[in-house]
C-alpha positions, 0 to 999 in steps of 0.5 A: 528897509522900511518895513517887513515888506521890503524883504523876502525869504525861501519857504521851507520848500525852496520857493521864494517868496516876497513878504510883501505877499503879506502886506495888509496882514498881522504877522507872527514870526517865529524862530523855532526849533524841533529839539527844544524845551519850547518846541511844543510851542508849536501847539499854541502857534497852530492855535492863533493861526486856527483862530485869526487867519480869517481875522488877518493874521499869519504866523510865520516860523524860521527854524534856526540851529543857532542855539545848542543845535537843536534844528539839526535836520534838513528843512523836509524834516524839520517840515515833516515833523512840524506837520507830524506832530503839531499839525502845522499849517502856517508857512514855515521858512527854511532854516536860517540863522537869526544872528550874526554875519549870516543872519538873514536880513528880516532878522537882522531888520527886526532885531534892530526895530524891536531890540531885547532887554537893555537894548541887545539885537540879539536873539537870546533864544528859540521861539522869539516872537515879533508881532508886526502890524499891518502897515508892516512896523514891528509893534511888539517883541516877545520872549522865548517864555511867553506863550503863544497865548499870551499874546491874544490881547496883542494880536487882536488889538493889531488885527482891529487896527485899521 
């Protein structure tokens, strides 16, 4: 696999979709959670794709309960609560896990093409973040402590490159 296009995922509806749909398009993927001391990350996420979607920009979330269980719920309540209380309208994924002899093969791909501090693949936390440009290369790897604002500057220089 050569780029985010090459994979797909299952939206949190159960309806598949090709990454490749995106093609062209700044990507934001996210794995989040709804119990967690980040959650309200959420909040700051609906803000970048208020602000760029028009620009080319689309935010995707992979909830996960890989970390201290905290995405317990199917994916119609981890879908209802993302809309209920943080007004999200990116594309949310259904719940899938981010590490290991499981984890889906994007996460497995991005891992390995932007890996953590001292080289590790492995996703430490919720709400790690990978920027990916709009030929489909990850650009860039945030930490579960970097704020969705925190990335303006990245987002916008990938969504002005040509």
């Amino acid at each position: 696999m050569t780029s985010v296009y090459d994979f797909q995922a299952t939206r949190i509806d159960g309806k598949p979709v090709k990454l490749s749909t995106f093609r062209g398009q700044v990507l934001l993927i996210v794995n989040t959670a709804s119990k967690c001391g980040f959650t309200p990350q959420f909040e700051g996420l609906e803000a970048l794709h208020e602000k760029y979607a028009d620009q080319g920009l689309t935010v995707l979330g992979f909830p996960s309960n890989q970390f201290g269980g905290q995405d317990p719920g199917s994916n119609e309540e981890i879908g209802a609560f993302c809309m209920t209380n943080y007004g999200v309208s990116f594309p949310m994924m259904e719940k899938i896990d981010v590490n290991g002899s499981g984890a889906l093969p994007l996460y497995q791909w991005l891992t390995k093409e932007k890996p953590g501090l001292l080289g590790s693949t492995a996703i430490k936390w919720n709400f790690t973040k990978f920027l990916v440009g709009r030929d489909g290369a990850v650009l860039k790897r945030y930490a579960p402590l970097d704020t969705p604002a925190s990335l303006t500057r990245d987002i916008e220089a990938a969504l002005a490159a040509t």
